[in-house]
C-alpha positions as CSV (number, residue, x, y, z in Angstrom):
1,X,95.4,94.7,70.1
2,X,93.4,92.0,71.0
3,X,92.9,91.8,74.8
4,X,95.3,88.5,76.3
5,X,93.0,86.7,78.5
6,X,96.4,86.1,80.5
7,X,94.2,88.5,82.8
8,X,90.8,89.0,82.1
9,X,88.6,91.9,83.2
10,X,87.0,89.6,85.8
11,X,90.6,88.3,86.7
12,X,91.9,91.8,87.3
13,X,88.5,92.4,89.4
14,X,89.4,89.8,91.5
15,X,92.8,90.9,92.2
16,X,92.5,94.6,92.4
17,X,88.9,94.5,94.4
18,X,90.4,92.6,97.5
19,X,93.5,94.9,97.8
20,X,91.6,98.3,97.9
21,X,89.3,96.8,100.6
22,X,92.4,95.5,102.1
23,X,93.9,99.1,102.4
24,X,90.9,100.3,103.4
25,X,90.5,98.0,106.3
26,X,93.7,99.1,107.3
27,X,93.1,102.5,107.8
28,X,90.0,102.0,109.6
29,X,91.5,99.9,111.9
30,X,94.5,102.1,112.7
31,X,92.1,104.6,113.8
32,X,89.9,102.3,116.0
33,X,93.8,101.6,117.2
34,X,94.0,105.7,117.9
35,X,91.1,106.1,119.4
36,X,91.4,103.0,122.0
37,X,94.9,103.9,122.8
38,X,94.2,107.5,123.6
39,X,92.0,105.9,126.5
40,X,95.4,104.7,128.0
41,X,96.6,108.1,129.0
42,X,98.6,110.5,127.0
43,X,102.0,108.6,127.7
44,X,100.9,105.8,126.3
45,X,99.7,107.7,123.2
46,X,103.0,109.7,123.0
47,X,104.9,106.7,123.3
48,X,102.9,104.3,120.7
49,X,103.0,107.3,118.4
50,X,106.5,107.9,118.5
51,X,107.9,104.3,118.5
52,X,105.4,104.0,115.8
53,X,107.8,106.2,113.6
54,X,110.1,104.0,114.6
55,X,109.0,100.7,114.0
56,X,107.7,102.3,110.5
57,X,111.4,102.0,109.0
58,X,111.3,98.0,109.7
59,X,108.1,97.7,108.1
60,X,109.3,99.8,104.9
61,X,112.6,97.2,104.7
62,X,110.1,93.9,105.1
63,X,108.0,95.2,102.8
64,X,110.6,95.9,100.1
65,X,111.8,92.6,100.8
66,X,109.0,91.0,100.0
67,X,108.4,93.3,97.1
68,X,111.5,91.8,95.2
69,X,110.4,87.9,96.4
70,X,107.2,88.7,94.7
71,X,108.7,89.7,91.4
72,X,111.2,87.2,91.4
73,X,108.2,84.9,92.1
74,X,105.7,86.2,89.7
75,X,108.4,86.0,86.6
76,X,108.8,82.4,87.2
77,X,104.9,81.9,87.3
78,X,105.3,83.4,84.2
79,X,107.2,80.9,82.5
80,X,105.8,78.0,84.2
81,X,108.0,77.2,86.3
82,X,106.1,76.5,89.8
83,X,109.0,74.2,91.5
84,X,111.8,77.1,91.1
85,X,109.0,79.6,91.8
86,X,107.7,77.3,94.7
87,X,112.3,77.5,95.5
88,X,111.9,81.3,95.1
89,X,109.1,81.5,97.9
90,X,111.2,79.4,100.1
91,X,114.5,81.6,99.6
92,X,111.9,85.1,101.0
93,X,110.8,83.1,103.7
94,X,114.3,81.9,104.9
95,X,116.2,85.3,104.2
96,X,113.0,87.0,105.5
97,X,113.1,85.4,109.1
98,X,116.9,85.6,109.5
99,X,117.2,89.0,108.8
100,X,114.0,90.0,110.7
101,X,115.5,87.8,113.9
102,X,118.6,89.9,113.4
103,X,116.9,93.4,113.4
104,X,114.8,92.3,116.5
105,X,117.8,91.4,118.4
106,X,119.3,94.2,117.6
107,X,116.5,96.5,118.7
108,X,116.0,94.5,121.9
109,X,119.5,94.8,123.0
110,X,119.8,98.6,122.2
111,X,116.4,99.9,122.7
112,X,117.1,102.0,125.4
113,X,119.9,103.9,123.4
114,X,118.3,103.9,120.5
115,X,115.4,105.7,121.9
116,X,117.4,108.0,123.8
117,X,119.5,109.2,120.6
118,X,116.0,109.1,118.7
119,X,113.5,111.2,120.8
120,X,115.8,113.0,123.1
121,X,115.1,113.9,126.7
122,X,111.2,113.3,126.8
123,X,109.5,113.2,129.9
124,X,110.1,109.5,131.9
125,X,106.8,108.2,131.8
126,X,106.9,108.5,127.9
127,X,110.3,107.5,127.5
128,X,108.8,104.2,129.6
129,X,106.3,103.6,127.6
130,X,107.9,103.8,124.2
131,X,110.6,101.3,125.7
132,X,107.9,99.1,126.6
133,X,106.1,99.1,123.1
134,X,109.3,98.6,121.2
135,X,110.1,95.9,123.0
136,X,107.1,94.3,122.1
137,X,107.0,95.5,119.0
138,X,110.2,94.3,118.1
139,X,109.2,90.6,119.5
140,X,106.4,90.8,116.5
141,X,109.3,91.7,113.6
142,X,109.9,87.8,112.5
143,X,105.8,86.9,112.4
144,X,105.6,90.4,110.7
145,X,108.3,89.4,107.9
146,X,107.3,85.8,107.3
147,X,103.7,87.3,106.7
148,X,105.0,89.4,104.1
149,X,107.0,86.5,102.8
150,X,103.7,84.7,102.2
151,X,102.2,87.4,101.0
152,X,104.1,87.7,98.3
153,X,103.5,84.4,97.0
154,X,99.5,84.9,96.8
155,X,100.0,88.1,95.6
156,X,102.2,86.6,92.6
157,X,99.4,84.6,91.7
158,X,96.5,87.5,92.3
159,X,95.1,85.4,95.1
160,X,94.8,89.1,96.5
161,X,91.4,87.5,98.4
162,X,93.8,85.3,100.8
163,X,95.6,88.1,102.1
164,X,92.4,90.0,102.9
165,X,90.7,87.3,104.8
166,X,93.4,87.0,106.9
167,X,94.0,91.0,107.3
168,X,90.2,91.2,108.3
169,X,91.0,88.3,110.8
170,X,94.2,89.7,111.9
171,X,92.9,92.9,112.8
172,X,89.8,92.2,114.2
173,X,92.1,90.2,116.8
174,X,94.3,93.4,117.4
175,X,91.0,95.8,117.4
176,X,89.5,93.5,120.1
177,X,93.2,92.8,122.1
178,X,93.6,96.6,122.4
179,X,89.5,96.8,124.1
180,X,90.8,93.8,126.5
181,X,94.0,95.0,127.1
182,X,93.1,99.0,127.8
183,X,89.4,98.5,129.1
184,X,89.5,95.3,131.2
185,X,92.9,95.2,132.3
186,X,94.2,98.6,132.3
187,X,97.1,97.8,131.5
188,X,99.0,100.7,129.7
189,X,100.7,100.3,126.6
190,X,101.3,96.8,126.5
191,X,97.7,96.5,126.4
192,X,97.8,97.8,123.0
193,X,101.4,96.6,122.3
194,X,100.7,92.6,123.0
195,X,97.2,92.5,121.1
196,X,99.4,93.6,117.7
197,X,102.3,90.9,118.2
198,X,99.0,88.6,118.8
199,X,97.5,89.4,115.6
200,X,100.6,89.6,114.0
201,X,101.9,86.0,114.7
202,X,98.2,85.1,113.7
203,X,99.1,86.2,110.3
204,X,102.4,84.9,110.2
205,X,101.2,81.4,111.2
206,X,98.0,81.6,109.0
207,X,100.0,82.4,105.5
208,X,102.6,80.1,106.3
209,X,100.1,76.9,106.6
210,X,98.4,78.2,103.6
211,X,101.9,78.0,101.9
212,X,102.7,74.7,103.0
213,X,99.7,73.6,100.9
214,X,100.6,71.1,98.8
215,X,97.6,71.5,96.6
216,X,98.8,75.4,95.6
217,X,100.4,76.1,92.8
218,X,103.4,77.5,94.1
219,X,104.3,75.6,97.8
220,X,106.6,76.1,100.4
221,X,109.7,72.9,100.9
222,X,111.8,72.3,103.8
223,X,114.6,71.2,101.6
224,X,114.1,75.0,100.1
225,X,113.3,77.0,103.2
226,X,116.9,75.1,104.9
227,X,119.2,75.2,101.9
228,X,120.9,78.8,101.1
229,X,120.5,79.3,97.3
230,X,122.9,82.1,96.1
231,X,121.3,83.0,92.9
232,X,117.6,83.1,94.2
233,X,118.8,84.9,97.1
234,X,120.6,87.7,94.8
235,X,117.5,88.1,92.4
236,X,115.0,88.8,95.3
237,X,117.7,91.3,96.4
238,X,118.7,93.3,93.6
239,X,114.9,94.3,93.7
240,X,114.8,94.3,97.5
241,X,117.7,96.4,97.6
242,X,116.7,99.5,95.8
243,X,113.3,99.5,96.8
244,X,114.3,99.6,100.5
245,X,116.9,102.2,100.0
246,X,114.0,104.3,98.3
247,X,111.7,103.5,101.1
248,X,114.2,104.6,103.6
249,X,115.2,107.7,102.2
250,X,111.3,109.0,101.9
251,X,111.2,108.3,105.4
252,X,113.9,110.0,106.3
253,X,112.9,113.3,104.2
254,X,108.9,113.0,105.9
255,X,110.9,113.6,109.3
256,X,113.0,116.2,108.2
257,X,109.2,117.9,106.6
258,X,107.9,117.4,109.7
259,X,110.3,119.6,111.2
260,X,109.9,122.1,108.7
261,X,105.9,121.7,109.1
262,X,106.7,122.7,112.9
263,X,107.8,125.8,112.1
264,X,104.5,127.3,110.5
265,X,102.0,127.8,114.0
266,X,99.6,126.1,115.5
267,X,96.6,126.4,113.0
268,X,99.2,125.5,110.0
269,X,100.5,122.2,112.2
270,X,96.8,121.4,112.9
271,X,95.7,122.0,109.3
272,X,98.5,120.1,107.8
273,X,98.0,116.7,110.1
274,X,94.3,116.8,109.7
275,X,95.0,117.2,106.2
276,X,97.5,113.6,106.1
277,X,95.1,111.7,107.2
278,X,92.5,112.4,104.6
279,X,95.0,112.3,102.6
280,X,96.3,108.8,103.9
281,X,92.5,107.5,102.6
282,X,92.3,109.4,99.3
283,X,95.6,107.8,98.3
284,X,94.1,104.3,98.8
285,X,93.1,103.8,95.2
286,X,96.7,103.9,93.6
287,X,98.6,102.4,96.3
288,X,96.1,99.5,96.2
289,X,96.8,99.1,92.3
290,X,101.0,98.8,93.0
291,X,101.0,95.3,93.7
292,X,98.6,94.3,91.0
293,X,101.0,95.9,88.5
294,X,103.9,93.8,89.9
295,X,101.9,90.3,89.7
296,X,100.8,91.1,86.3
297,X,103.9,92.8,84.6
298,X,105.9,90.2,86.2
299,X,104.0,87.2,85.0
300,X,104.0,88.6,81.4
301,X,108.1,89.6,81.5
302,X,108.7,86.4,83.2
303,X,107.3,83.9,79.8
304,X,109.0,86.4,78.0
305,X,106.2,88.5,76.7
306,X,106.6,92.2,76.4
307,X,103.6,93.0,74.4
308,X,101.4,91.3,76.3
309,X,103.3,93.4,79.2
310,X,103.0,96.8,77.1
311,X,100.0,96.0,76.7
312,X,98.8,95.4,80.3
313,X,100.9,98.8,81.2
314,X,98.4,100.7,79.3
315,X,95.3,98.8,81.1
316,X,96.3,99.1,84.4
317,X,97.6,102.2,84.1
318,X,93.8,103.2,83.2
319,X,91.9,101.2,85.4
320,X,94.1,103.5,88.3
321,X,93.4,106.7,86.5
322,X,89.7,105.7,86.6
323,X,89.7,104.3,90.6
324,X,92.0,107.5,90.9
325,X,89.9,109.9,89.9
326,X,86.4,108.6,91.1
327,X,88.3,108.0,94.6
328,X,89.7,111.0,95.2
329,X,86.8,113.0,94.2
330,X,84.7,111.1,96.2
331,X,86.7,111.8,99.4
332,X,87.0,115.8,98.6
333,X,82.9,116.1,98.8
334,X,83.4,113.9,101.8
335,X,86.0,116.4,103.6
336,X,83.3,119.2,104.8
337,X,82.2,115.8,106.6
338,X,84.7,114.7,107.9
339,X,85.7,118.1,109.0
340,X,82.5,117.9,111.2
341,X,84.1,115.3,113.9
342,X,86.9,117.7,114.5
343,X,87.0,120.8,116.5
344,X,88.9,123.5,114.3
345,X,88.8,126.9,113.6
346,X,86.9,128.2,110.3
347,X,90.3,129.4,109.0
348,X,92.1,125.8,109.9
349,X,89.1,124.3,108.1
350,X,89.3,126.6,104.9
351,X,93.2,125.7,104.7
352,X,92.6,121.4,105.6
353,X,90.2,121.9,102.3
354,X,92.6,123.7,100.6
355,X,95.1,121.1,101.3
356,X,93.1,118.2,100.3
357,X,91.9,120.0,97.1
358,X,95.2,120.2,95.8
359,X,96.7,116.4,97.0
360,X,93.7,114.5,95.6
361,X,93.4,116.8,92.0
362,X,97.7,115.2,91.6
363,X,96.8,111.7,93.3
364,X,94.3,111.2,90.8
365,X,96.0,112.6,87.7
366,X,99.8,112.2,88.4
367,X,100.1,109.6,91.2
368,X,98.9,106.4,88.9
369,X,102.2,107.2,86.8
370,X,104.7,108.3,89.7
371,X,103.6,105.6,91.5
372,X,101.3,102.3,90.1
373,X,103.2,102.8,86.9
374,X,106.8,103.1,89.0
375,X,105.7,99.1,90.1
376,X,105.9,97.8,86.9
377,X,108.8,99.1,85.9
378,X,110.4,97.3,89.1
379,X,108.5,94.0,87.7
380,X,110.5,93.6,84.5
381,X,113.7,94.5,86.2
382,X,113.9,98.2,86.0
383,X,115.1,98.8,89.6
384,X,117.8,100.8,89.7
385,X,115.8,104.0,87.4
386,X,113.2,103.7,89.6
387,X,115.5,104.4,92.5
388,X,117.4,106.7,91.6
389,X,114.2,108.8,90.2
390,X,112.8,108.4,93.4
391,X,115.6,109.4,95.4
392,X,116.5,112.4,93.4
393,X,112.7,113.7,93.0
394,X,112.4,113.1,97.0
395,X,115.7,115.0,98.3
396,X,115.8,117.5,95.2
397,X,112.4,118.4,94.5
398,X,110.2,117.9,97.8
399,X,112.8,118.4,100.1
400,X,114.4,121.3,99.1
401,X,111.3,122.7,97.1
402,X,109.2,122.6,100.4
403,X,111.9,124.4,101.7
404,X,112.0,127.3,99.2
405,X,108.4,127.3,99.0
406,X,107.2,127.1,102.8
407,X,110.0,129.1,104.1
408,X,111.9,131.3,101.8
409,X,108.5,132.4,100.4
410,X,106.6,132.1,103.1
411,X,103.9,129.4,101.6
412,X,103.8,127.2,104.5
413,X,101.8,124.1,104.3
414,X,100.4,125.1,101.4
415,X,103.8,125.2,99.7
416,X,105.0,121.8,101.3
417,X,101.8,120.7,99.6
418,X,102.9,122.0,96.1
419,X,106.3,120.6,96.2
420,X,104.7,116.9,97.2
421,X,102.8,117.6,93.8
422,X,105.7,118.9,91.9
423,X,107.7,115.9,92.9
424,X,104.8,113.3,91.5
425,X,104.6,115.4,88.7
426,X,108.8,115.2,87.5
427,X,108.6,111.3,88.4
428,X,105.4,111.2,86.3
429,X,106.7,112.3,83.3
430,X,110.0,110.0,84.1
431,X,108.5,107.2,84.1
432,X,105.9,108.0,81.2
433,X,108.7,108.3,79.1
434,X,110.9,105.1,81.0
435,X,108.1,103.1,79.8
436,X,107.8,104.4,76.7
437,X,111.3,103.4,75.2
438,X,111.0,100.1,76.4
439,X,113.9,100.4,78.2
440,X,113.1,98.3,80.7
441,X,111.9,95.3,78.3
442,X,116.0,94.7,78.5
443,X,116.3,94.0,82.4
444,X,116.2,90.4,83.6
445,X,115.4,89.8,86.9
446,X,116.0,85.6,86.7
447,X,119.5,85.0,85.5
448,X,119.4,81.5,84.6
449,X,117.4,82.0,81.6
């Protein structure tokens, strides 16, 4: 087939580039984060790393909200329709800031209890500090939403380079916040707390002007951000919905490995965290690629084109196998490196190498399908397989699979490891074949067609 210059090489370039560097910035900053709040004292680190769990389910729901704003947005892009896609963006920012407002009231006003049932009887000047983060924290849910809102409507056009700019900005503000807030003012947690409800309304405030643009394509109106539309609202929600109850169950089942994972000893505990957090980098490459699938499937299943969509399913999906690969390679030589700044036994070190052997040799060969390629299906509509692939594979097959293999045979880590893999592998080859029948070329996400 002749290549559609809907999205060209050096468009897709564009697009892709600025979200891996995105990701990466990210990561880099959350450890600058680690390593400035550890100078805070160890309630402070016990409490930021425990509300952090926390305040992770929010995130997960304002991100899946946004997820289905940018499909909804990027299928009317698609057919040309910037005023209802321009409605569309205005719809995820009002639903986005209402229910946001709601969560954070919620959490302000039952913090204390919530943290109690959460985390237990933990020691009073940890329990303090974790009040005092999440109150904070939850002050920074709206700015944290609307971001996301705005978000999605660059990332619907592939504008991927706004959202990095202001990410770089963003987290430079909370990198340098934290320094002030530890190092100069000693002031515990909320030194760390306030900097990241700083950068955060930075954000919020930044995308929002840019959205308010009238010179963009697709533009935030106040008769569309105050008038409730029905039908835009349920379109950004029938993908919002599944995605967040997917999020929130793979939450739920990394606690309940975690408790498994604390079963194994100290060297297995060690191994395994040190492990996550290479991990966390090598997995960069396809979970920088899952918003580039949405813009572009959705643009082409939005004007109605599902070859052009085939099509760019078969592209994508190799430009991640090829980022996949060469990242994840790249990070395994890198390990005996990295392995350097940590103080760990030979045998812990043989077993994090292990470890990251087998996660990056799946997250470059099976991830770009059980993931990247899970995105586009969500794009043209095909929400509710997705979920209920994702659900099942989760509880069934790395749940109760860790379980057999770390415990009943006596794996550990190692096992927990293998079911991950297993379960990328089963959703893999469901989705390989979902795409294949062209199922999903039957879904539509805009109703008023």
């Amino acid at each position: 087939m002749k290549e559609n210059e809907l999205f060209s090489n050096e468009k897709l370039k564009k697009m892709i580039v600025p979200l891996f560097l995105e990701q990466l910035l990210v990561m880099f900053v959350g450890l600058a984060d680690t390593l400035v709040i550890s100078y805070a004292g160890e309630a402070a680190v016990s409490g930021v790393s425990l509300v952090n769990q926390f305040n992770t389910i929010f995130i997960y729901l304002f991100t899946a909200l946004a997820s289905g704003g940018t499909v909804v947005i990027s299928q009317y892009i698609g057919r040309q329709e910037r005023d209802h896609a321009g409605e569309a963006a205005s719809q995820l920012l009002l639903f986005s800031t209402l229910f946001s407002a709601f969560i954070a009231a919620f959490v302000l006003i039952g913090n204390e209890a919530m943290l109690g049932l959460l985390f237990g009887k933990v020691e009073q000047p940890v329990m303090d500090a974790c009040i005092t983060y999440l109150k904070i924290s939850a002050y920074s849910y709206p700015a944290l939403a609307v971001y996301n809102a705005g978000a999605a409507v660059y990332r619907s056009l592939g504008k991927t380079n706004v959202t990095m700019y202001i990410s770089v900005a963003s987290n430079a503000i909370n990198v340098i916040g934290n320094v002030i807030g530890v190092f100069l003012l000693h002031v515990g947690v909320a030194g760390v707390a306030w900097p990241s409800f700083i950068s955060r309304l930075f954000s919020a405030v930044a995308i929002t002007a840019l959205c308010l643009q009238k010179k963009n394509e697709v533009v935030y109106k106040k008769q569309w951000i105050f008038c409730w539309k029905t039908g835009l609202m349920k379109s950004i929600l029938n993908v919002a919905i599944p995605n967040g109850v997917e999020n929130g169950i793979f939450q739920l089942v990394k606690v309940a490995l975690s408790s498994i994972v604390a079963l194994f000893g100290t060297y297995q505990i060690a191994a395994n965290g040190v492990a996550q957090s290479i991990w966390s980098l090598a997995a960069l490459a396809g979970v920088a690629m899952g918003p580039a699938f949405i813009t572009v499937i959705g643009q082409c299943m939005g004007n109605g084109n599902t070859e052009d969509a085939e099509y760019y399913f078969r592209k994508l999906t190799k430009v991640t196998l090829l980022i996949s690969t060469v990242w994840n390679l790249l990070i395994f030589l890198l390990t005996p490196v990295f392995l350097h700044f940590y103080s760990l036994s030979p045998e812990t070190k043989r077993l994090v190498i292990w470890l990251v052997l087998i996660h990056n040799v799946f997250n470059a060969v099976a991830f770009p399908f059980s993931g990247a390629l899970s995105n586009g299906l969500r794009a043209a509509g095909d929400v509710k397989f997705t979920m209920y692939v994702s659900v099942i594979s989760t509880i069934a097959i790395r749940l109760l699979l860790s379980y057999l293999l770390g415990i009943i045979l006596q794996m550990g880590v190692i096992g927990i490891a293998l079911a991950m893999v297993c379960d990328w592998i089963i959703r893999a080859i469901l989705f390989i074949w979902r795409e294949k029948t062209g199922k999903w070329k039957s879904f539509q996400v805009i109703k008023d067609l």
